[in-house]
C-alpha positions as CSV (number, residue, x, y, z in Angstrom):
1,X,0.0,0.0,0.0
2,X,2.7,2.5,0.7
3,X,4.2,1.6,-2.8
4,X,1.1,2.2,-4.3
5,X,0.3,5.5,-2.1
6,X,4.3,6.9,-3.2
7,X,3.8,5.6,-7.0
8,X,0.7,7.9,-6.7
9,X,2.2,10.7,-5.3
10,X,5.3,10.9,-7.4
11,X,3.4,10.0,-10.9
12,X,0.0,11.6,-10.1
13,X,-0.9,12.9,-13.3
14,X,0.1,10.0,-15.1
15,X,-2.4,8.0,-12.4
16,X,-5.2,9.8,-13.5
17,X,-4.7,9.8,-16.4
18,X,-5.0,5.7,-16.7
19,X,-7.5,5.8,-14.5
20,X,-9.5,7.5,-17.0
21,X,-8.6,5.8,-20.0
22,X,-9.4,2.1,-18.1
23,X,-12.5,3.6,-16.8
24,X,-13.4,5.1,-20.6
25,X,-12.6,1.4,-21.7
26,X,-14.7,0.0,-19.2
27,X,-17.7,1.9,-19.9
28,X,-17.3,1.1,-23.5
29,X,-17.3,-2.3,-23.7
30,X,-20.5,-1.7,-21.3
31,X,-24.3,-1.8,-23.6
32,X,-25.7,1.5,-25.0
33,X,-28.1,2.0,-22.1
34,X,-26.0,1.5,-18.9
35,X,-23.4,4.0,-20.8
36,X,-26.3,6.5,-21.2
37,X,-27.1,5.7,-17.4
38,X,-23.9,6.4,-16.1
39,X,-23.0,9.1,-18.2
40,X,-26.7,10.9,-16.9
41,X,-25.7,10.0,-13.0
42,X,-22.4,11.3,-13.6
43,X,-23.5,14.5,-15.4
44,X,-26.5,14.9,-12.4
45,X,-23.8,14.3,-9.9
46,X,-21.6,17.4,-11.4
47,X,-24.3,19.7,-12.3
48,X,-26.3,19.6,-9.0
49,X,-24.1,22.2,-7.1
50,X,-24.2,24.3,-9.8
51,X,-28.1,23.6,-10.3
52,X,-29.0,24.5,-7.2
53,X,-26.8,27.4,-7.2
54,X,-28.7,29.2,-9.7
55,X,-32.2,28.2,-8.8
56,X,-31.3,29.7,-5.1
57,X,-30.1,33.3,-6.7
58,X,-33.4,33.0,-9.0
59,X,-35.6,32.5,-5.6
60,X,-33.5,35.2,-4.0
61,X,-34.0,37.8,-6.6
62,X,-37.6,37.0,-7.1
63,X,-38.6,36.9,-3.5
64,X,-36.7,39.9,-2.7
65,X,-39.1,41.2,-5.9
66,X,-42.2,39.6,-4.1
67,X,-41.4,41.2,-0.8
68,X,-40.9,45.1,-2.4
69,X,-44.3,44.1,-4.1
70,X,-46.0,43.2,-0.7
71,X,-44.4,45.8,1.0
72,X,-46.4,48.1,-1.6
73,X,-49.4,46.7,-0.9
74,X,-49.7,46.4,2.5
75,X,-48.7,50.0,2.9
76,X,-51.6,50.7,0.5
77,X,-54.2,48.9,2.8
78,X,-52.9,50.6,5.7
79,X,-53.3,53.9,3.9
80,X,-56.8,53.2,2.5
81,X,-58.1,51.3,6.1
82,X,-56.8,54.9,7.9
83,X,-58.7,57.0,5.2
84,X,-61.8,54.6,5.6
85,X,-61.8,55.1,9.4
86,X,-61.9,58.6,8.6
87,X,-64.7,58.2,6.0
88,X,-66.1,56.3,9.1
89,X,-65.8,58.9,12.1
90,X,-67.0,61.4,9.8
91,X,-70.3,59.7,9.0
92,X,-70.5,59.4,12.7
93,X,-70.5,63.0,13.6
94,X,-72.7,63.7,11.0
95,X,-75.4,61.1,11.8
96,X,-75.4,62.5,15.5
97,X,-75.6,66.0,14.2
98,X,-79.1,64.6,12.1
99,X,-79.6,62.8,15.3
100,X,-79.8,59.7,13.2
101,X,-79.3,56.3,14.9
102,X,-75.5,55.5,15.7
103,X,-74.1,53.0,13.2
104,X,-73.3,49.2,14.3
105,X,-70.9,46.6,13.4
106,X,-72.1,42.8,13.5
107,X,-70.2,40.5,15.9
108,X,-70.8,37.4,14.0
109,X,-70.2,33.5,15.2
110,X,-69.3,30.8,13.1
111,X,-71.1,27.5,12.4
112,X,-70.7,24.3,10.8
113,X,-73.4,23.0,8.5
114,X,-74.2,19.2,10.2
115,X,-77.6,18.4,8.9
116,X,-79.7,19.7,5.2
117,X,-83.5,19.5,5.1
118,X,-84.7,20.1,1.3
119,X,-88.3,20.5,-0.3
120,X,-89.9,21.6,-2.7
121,X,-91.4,24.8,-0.5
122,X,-88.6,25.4,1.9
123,X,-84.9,24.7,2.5
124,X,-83.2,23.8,6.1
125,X,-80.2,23.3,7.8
126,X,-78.9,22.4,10.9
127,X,-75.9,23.8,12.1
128,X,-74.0,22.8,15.5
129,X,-74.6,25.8,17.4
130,X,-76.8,26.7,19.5
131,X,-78.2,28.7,22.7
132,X,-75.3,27.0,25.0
133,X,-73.5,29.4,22.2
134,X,-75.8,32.5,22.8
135,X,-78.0,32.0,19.1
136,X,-81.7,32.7,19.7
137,X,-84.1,32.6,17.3
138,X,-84.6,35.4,14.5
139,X,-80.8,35.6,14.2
140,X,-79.9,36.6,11.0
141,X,-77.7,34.1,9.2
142,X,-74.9,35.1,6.4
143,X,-72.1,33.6,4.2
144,X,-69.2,34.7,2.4
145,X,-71.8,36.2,-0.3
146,X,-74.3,38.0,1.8
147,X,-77.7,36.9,3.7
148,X,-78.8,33.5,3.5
149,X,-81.6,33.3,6.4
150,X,-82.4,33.3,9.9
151,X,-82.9,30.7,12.6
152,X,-86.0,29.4,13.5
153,X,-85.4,26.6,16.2
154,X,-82.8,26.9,18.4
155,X,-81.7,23.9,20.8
156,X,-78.7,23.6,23.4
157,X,-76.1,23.1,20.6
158,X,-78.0,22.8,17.6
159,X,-80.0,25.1,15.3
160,X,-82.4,25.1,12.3
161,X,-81.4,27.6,9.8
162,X,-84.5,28.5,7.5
163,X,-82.8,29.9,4.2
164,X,-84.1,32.2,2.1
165,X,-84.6,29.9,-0.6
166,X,-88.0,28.6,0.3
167,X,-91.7,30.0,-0.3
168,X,-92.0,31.4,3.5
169,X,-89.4,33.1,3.1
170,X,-89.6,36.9,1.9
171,X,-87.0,39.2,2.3
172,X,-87.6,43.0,1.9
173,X,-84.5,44.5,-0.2
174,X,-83.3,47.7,-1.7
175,X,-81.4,48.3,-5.0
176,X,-78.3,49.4,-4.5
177,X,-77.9,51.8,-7.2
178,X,-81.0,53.5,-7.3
179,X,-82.3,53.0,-3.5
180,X,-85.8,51.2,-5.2
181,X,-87.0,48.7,-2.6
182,X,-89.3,45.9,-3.5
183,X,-89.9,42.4,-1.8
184,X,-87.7,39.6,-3.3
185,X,-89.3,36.2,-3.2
186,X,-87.9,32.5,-4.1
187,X,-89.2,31.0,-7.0
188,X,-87.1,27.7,-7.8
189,X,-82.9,26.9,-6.8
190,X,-81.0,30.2,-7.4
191,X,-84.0,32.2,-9.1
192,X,-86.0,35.0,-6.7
193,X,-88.6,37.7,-8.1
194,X,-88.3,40.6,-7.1
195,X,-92.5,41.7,-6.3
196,X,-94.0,45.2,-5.4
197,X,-92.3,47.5,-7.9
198,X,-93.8,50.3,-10.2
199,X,-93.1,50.6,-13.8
200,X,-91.6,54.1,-13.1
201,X,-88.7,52.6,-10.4
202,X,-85.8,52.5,-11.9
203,X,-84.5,49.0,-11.9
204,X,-81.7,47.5,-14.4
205,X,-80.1,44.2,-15.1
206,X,-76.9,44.0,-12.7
207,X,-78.1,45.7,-10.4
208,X,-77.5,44.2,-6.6
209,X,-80.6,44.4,-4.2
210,X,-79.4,44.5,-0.9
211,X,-81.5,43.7,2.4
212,X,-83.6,47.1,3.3
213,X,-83.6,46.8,7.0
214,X,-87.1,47.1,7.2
215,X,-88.9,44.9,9.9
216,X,-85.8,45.1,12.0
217,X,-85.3,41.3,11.6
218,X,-82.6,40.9,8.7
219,X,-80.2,44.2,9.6
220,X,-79.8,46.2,6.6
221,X,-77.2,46.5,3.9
222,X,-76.1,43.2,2.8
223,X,-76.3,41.6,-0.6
224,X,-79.2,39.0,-1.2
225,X,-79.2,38.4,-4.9
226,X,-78.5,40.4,-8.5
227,X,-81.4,41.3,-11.3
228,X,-80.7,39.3,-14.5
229,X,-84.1,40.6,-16.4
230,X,-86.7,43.5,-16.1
231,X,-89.9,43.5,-18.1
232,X,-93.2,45.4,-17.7
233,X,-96.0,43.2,-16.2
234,X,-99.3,42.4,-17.9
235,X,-100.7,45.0,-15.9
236,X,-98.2,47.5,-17.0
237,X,-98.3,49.1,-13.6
238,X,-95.4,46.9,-12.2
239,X,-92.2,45.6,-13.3
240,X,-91.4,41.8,-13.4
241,X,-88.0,41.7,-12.1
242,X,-86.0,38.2,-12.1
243,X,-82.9,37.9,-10.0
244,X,-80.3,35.3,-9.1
245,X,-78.3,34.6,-5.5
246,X,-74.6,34.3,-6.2
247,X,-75.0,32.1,-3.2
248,X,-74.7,27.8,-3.6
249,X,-77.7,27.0,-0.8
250,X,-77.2,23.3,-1.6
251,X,-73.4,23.3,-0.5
252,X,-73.1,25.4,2.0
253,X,-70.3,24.1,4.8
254,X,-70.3,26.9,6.9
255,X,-72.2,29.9,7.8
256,X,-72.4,33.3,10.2
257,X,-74.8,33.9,13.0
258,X,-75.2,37.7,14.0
259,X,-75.4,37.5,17.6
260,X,-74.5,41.3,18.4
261,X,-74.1,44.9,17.3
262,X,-71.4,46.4,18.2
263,X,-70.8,50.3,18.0
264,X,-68.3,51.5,15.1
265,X,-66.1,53.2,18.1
266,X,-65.7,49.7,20.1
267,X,-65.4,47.5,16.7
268,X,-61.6,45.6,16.5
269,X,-60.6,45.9,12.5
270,X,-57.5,44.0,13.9
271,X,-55.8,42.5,16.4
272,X,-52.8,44.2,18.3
273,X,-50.7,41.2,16.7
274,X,-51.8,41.8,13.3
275,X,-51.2,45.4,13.7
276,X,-47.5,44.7,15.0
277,X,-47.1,43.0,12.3
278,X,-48.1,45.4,9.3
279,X,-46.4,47.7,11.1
280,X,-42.8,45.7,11.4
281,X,-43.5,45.4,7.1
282,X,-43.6,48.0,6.8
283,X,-40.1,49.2,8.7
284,X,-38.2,46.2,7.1
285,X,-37.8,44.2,9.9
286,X,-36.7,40.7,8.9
């Protein structure tokens, strides 16, 4: 061994040199494919480093590029949440100048959809809340999309969720554009009518009707459904207005329960963590 180690050391280059040229002979007398397999291993062995070089100065650059980008826009929401609460105390002073009732924000508790009841006249779910959980019933009931309906039963830690969808059912709503309020009732899945309104209103396709408040049972100012067509009735005193819920009542998972209003003054936009962290974006912190 310590011939072999000093023949190696004295006559390196030439070493290397056969130990090439036996291994170049060895892969040649080798078939076509195991050649092509080494020669990949050995080409994947030797370009990894360098692979994975690059690809981490490609992710550097473009998340350094991501991170100015978010940067951007999180200082945009901050800017346009501070002008907003502005918009907001503003409206406030002048509701109390017009002694107009203060404005409230919905405290809202999530449920789970464990149970479906559908019918041809009515649609039900049961949801795993209940008043162990502080629901009662008449409580308005929302999803991601707007109103859905309101609770009807109400058991220790279940309720029945009547949804809007069903003949019983009729929701008074206002368009949003032009402030025309009419009563908006089911007629079959995602279809509604939209009853009560003159041929004068003025009512157009895209418009979004919104619930009106009226009652005081469904609070007012969120979005029930959307007019897809507007015709004179037969009478041509009224209007025959169609509209469509973006809402899908047969797969609902999850919905809202309003369980409390809250005054605009005492509603929490964020958490103290959430603002400690927009605010350490925003200086750069890493």
């Amino acid at each position: 061994m310590q011939f072999v180690a000093h023949f190696f050391q004295k006559h390196r280059e030439k070493a290397i040199l056969g130990l090439l040229i036996l291994l170049s002979l060895t892969l040649l007398m080798l078939p076509d494919t195991v050649q092509f397999g080494v020669a990949r291993s050995t080409l994947n062995t030797l370009l990894l480093p360098v692979s994975r070089g690059v690809d981490f100065v490609d992710d550097y650059f473009s998340m350094k590029e991501e991170n100015r980008r978010l940067k951007r826009v999180v200082a945009s929401l901050v800017f346009e949440r501070d002008r907003l609460l502005q918009y907001r105390d503003e409206r406030e002073r002048l509701r109390r100048l017009a002694a107009f009732q203060e404005e409230q924000f919905y405290e809202l508790t999530a449920a789970e959809v464990v149970g479906r009841n559908l019918d041809r006249f009515q649609t039900m779910l049961v949801i795993d809340k209940g008043y162990n959980d502080g629901l009662e019933e008449r409580m308005p009931a929302l999803s991601y999309q707007g109103y859905v309906g309101r609770l009807v039963r109400v058991f220790p830690a279940s309720s029945w969720v009547q949804l809007v969808c069903s003949k019983n059912h009729p929701v008074s709503c206002i368009d949003k554009r032009s402030r025309v309020v009419g009563i908006l009732e089911w007629r079959e899945r995602n279809s509604f009518d939209l009853t009560s309104v003159s041929a004068v209103e003025d009512v157009q396709v895209g418009d979004t009707l919104l619930t009106s408040g009226f009652g005081g049972v469904v609070p007012k100012g969120f979005p029930v459904a959307v007019v897809t067509k507007v015709a004179t009735a037969s009478d041509g005193l009224s209007l025959r207005v169609e509209a469509r819920s973006e809402v899908k009542f047969r797969s609902l998972e999850e919905v809202f329960v309003m369980t409390d209003k809250i005054p605009w003054d005492r509603a929490i936009f964020y958490e103290s963590a959430d603002s400690a962290l927009v605010e350490s974006i925003l200086r750069g912190d890493r």
